[in-house]
GUPAZA-916984 format. One record per residue: residue number from 1; residue in one letter; z, y, x of N, C-alpha, C in turn. Coordinates in steps of 0.2 Angstrom, whole numbers, m for minus. Layout:
# GUPAZA-916984
<atom resi="NUM" resn="A" n_Z="Z" n_Y="Y" n_X="X" ca_Z="Z" ca_Y="Y" ca_X="X" c_Z="Z" c_Y="Y" c_X="X"/>
...
END
This chain:
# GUPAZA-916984
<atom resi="1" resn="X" n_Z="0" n_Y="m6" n_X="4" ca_Z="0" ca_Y="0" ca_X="0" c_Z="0" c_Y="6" c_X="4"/>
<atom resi="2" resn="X" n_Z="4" n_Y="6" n_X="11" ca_Z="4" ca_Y="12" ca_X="14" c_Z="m3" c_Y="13" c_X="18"/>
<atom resi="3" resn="X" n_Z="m6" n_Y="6" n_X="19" ca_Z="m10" ca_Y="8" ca_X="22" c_Z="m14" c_Y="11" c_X="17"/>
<atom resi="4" resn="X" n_Z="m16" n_Y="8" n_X="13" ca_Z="m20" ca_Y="12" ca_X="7" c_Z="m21" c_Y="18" c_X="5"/>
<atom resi="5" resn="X" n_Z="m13" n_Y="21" n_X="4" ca_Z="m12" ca_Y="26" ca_X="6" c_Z="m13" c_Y="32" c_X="10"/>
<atom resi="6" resn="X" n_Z="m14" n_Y="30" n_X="16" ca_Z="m17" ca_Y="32" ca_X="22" c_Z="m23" c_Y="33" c_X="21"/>
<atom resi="7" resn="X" n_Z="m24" n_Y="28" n_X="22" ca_Z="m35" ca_Y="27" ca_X="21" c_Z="m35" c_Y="34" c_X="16"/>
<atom resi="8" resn="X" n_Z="m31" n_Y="33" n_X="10" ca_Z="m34" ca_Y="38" ca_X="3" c_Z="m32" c_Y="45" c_X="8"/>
<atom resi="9" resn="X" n_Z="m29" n_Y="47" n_X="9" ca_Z="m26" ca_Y="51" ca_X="14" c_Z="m31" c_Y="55" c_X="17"/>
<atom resi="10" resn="X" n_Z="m33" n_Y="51" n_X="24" ca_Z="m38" ca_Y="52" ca_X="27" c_Z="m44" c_Y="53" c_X="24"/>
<atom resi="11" resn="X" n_Z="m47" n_Y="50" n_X="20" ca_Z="m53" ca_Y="51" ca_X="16" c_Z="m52" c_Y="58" c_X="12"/>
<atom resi="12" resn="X" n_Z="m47" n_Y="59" n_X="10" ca_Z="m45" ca_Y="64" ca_X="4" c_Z="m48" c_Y="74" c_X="11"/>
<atom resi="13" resn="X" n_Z="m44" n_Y="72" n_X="17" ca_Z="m43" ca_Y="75" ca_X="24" c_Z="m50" c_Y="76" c_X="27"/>
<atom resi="14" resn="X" n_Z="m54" n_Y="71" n_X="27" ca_Z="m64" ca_Y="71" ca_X="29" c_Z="m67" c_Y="75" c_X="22"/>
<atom resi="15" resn="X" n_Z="m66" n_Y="74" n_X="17" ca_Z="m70" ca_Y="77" ca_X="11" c_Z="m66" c_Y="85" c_X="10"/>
<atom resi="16" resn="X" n_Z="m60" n_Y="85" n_X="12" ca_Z="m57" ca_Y="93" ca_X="13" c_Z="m60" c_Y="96" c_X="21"/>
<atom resi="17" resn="X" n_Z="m61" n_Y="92" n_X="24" ca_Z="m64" ca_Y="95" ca_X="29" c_Z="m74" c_Y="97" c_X="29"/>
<atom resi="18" resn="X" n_Z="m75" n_Y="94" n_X="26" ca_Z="m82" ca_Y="93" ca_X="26" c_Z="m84" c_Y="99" c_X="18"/>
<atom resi="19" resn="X" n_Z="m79" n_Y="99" n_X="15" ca_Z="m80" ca_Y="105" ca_X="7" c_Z="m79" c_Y="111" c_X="13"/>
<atom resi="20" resn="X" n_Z="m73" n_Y="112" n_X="16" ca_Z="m72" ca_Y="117" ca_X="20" c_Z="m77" c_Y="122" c_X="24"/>
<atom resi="21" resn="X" n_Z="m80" n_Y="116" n_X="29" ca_Z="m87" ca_Y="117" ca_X="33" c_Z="m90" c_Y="120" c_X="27"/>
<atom resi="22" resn="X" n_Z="m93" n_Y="114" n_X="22" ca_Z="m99" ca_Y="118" ca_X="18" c_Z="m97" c_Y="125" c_X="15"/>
<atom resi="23" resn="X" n_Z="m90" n_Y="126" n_X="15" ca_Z="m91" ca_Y="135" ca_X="12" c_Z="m88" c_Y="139" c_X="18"/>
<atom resi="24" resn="X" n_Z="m87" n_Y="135" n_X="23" ca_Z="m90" ca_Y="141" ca_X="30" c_Z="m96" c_Y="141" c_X="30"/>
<atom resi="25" resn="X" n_Z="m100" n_Y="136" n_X="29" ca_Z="m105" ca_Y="136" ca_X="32" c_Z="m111" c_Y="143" c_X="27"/>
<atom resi="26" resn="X" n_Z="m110" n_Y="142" n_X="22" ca_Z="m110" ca_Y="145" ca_X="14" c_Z="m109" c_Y="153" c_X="15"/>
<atom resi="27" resn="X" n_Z="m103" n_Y="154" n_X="16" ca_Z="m100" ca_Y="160" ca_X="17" c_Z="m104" c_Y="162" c_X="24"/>
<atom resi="28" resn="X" n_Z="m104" n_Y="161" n_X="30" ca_Z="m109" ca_Y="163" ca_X="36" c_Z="m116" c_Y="165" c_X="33"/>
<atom resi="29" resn="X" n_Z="m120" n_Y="160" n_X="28" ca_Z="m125" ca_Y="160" ca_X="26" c_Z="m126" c_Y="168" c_X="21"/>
<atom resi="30" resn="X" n_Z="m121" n_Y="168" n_X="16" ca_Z="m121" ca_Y="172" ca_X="12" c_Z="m121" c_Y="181" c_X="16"/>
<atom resi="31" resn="X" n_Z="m115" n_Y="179" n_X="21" ca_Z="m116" ca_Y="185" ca_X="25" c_Z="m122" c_Y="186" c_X="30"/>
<atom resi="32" resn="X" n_Z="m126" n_Y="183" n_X="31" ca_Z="m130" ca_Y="183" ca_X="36" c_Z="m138" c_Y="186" c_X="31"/>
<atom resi="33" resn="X" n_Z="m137" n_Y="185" n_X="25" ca_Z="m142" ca_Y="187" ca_X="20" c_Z="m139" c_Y="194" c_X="18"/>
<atom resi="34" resn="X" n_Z="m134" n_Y="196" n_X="19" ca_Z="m130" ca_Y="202" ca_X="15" c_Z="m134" c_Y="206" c_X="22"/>
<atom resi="35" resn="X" n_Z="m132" n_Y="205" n_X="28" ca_Z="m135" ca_Y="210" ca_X="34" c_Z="m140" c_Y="211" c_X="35"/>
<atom resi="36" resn="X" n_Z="m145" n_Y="206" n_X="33" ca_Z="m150" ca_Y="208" ca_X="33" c_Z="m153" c_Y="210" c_X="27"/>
<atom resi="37" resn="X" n_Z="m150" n_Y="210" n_X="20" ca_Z="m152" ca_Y="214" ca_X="16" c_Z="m149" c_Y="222" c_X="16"/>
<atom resi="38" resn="X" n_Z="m143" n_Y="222" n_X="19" ca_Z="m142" ca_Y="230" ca_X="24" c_Z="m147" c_Y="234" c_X="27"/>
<atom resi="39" resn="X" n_Z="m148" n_Y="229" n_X="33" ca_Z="m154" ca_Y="230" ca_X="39" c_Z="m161" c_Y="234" c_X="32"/>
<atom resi="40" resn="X" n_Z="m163" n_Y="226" n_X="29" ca_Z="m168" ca_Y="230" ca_X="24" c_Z="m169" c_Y="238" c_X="22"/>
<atom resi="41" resn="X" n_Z="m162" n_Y="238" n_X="21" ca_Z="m163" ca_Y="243" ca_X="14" c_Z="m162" c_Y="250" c_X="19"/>
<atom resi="42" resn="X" n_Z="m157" n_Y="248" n_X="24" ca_Z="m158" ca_Y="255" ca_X="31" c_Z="m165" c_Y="255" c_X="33"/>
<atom resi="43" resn="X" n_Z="m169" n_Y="252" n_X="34" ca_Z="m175" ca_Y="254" ca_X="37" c_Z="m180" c_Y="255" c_X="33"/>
<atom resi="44" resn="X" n_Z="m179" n_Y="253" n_X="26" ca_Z="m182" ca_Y="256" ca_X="19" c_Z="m180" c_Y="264" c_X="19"/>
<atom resi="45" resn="X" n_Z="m174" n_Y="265" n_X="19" ca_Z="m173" ca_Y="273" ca_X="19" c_Z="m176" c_Y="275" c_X="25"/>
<atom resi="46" resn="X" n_Z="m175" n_Y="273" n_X="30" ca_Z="m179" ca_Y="276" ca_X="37" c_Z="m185" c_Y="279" c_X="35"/>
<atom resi="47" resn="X" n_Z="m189" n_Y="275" n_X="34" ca_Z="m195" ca_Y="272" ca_X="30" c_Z="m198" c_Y="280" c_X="25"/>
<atom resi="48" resn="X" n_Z="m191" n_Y="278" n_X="21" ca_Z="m194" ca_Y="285" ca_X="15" c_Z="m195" c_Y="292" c_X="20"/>
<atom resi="49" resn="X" n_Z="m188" n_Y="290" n_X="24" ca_Z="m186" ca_Y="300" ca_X="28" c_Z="m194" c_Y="300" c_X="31"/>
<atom resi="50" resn="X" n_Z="m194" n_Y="296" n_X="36" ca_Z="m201" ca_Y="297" ca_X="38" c_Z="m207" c_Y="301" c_X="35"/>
<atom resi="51" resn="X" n_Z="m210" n_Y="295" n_X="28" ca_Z="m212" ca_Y="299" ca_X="26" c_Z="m215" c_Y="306" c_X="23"/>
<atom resi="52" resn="X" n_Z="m207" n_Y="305" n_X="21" ca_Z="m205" ca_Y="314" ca_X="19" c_Z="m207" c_Y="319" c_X="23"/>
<atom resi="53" resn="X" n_Z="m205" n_Y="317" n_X="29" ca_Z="m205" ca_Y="323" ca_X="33" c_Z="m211" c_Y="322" c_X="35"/>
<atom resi="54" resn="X" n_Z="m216" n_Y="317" n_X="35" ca_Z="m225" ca_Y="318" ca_X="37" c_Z="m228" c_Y="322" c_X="32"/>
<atom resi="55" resn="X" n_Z="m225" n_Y="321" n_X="24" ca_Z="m227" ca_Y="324" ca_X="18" c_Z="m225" c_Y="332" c_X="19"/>
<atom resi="56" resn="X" n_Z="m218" n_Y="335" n_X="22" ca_Z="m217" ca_Y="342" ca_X="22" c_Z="m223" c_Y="342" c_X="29"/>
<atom resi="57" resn="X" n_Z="m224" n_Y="339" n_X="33" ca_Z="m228" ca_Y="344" ca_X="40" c_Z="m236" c_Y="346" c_X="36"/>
<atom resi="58" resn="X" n_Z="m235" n_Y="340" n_X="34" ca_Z="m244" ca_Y="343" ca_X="30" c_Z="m243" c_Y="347" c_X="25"/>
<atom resi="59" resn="X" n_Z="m237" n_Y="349" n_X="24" ca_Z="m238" ca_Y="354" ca_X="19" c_Z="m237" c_Y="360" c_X="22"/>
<atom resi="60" resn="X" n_Z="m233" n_Y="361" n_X="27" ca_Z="m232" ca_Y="365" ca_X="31" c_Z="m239" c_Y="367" c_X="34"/>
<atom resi="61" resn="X" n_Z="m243" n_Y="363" n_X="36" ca_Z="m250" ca_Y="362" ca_X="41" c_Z="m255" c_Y="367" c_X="36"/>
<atom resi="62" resn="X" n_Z="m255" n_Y="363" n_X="31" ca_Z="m258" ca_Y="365" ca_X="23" c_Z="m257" c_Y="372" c_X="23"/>
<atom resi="63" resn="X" n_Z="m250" n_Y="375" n_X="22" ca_Z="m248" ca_Y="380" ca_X="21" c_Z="m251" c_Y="386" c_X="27"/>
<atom resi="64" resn="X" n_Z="m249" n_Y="384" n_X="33" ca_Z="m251" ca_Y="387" ca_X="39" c_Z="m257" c_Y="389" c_X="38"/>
<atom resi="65" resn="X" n_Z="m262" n_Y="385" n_X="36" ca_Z="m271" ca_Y="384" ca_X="36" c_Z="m273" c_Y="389" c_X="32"/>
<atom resi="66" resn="X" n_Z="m269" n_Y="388" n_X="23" ca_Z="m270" ca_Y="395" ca_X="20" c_Z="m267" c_Y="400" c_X="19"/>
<atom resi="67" resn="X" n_Z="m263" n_Y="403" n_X="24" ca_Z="m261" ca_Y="409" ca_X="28" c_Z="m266" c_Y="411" c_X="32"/>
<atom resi="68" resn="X" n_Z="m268" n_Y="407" n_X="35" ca_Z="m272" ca_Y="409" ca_X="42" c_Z="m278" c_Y="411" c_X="38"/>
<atom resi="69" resn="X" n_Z="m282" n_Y="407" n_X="32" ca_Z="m289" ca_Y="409" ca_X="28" c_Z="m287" c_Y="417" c_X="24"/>
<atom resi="70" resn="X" n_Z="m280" n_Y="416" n_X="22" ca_Z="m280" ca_Y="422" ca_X="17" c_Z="m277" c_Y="427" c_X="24"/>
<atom resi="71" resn="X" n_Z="m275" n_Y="426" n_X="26" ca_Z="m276" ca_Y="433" ca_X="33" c_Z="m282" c_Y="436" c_X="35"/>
<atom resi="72" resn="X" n_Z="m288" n_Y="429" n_X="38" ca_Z="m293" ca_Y="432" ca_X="40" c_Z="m296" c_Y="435" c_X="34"/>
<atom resi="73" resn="X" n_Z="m296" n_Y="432" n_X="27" ca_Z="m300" ca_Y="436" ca_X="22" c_Z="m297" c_Y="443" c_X="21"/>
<atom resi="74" resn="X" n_Z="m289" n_Y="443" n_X="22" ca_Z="m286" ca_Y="451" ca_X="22" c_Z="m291" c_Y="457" c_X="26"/>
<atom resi="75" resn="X" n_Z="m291" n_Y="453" n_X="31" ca_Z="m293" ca_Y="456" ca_X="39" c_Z="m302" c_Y="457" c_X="36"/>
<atom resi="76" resn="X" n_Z="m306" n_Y="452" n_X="35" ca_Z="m311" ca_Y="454" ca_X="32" c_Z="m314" c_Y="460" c_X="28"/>
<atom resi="77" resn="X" n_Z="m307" n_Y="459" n_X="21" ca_Z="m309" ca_Y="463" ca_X="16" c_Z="m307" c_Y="472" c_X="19"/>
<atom resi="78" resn="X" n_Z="m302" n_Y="470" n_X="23" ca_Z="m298" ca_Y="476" ca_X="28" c_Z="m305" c_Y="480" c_X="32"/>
<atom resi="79" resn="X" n_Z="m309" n_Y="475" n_X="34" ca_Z="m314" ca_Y="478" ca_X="38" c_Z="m319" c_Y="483" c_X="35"/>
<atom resi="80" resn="X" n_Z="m320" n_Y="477" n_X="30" ca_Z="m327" ca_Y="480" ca_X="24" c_Z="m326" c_Y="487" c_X="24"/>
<atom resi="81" resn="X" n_Z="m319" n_Y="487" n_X="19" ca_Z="m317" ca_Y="491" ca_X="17" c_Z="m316" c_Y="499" c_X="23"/>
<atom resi="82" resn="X" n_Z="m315" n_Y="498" n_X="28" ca_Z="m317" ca_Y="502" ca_X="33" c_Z="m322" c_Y="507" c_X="33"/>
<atom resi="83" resn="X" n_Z="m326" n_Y="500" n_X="34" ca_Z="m334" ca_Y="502" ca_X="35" c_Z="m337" c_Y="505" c_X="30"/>
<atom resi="84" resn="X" n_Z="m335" n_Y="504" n_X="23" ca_Z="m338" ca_Y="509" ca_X="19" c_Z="m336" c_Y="515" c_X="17"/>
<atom resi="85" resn="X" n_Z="m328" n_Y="515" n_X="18" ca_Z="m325" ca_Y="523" ca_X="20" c_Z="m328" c_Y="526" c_X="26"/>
<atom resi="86" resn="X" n_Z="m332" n_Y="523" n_X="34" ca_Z="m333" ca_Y="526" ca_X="34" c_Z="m342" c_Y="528" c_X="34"/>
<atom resi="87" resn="X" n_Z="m346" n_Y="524" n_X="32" ca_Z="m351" ca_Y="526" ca_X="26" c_Z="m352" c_Y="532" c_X="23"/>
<atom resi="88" resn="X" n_Z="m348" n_Y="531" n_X="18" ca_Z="m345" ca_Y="536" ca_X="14" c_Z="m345" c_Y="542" c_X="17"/>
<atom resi="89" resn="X" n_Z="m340" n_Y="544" n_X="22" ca_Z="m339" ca_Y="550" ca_X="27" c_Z="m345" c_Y="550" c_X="30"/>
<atom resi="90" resn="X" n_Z="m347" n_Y="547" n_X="32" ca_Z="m356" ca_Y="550" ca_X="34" c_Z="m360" c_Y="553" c_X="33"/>
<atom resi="91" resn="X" n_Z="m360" n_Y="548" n_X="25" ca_Z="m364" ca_Y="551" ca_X="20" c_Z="m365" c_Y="560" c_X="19"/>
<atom resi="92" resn="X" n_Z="m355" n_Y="558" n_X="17" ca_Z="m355" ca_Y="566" ca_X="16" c_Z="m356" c_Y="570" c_X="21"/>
<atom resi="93" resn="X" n_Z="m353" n_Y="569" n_X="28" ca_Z="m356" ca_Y="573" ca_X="32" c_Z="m364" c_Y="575" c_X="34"/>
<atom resi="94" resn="X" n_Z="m369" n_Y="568" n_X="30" ca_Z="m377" ca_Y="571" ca_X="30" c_Z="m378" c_Y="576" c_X="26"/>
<atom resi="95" resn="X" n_Z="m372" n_Y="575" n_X="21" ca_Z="m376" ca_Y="580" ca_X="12" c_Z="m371" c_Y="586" c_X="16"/>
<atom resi="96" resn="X" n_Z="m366" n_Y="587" n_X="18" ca_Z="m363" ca_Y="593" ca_X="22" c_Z="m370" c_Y="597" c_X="25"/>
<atom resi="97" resn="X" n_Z="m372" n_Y="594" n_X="29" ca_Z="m378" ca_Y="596" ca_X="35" c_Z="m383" c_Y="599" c_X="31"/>
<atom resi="98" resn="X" n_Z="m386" n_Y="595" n_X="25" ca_Z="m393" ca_Y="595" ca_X="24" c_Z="m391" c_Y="602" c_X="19"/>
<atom resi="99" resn="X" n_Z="m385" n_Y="601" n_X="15" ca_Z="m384" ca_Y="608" ca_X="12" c_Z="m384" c_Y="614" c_X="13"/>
<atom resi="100" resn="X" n_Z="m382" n_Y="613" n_X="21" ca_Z="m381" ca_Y="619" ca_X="26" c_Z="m389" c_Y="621" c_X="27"/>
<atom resi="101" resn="X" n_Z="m393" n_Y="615" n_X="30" ca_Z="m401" ca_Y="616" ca_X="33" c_Z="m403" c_Y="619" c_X="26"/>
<atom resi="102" resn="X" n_Z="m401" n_Y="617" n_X="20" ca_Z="m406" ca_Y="622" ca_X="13" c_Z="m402" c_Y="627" c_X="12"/>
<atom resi="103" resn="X" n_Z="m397" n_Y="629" n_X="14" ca_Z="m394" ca_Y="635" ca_X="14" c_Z="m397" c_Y="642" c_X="20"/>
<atom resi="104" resn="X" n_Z="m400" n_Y="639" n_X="24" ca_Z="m401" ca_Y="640" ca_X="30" c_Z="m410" c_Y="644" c_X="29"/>
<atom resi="105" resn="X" n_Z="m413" n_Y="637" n_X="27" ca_Z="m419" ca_Y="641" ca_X="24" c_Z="m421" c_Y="643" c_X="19"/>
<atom resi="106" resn="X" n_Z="m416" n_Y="644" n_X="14" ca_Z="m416" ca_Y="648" ca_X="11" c_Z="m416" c_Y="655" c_X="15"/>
<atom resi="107" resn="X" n_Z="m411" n_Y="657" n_X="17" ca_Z="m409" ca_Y="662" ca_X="19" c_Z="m415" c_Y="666" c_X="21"/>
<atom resi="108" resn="X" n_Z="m418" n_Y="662" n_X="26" ca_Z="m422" ca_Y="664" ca_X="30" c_Z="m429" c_Y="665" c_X="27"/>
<atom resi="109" resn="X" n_Z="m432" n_Y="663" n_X="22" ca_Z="m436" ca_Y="664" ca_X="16" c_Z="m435" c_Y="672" c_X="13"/>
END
């Protein structure tokens, strides 16, 4: 009986050791998918910031491109606008002139 005992014992002492194992073994297992579902989901976020900040430089790039267009067009329409003030002042100074030359021959008539 004692040995029966025993044996039941012992057998009882292998199947508690071997359940043990399998939920170390289990628990390792469990935590070894939890860290790499950590690792995952940080280099998911990595991932997005990256992104992001490729999506703000082109916007910024973007942004810079049409500053740079609507400046040169400033500077273009700046120009135009210039040149026909000084047109304009030409102009008048030929009808200055030409009024003075008919003021002139008249006189002299």
């Amino acid at each position: 009986e004692k040995r029966e005992e025993a044996q039941q014992a012992k057998l009882h002492a292998e199947e508690d050791f071997e359940v043990k194992g399998a939920a170390v073994a289990l628990e390792k297992r469990l935590d070894d998918q939890q860290q790499r579902q950590e690792l995952q989901l940080e280099e998911e976020k990595h991932a997005k910031k990256q992104e992001e900040k490729r999506e703000e430089a082109q916007q910024a790039k973007l942004h810079a491109e049409e500053d740079f267009e609507v400046k040169g067009a400033a500077v273009a329409l700046e120009k135009r606008l210039d040149d026909q003030q000084q047109r304009q002042e030409l102009q008048l100074e030929e009808e200055k002139h030409a009024k003075k030359q008919e003021e002139k021959r008249e006189e002299a008539q």
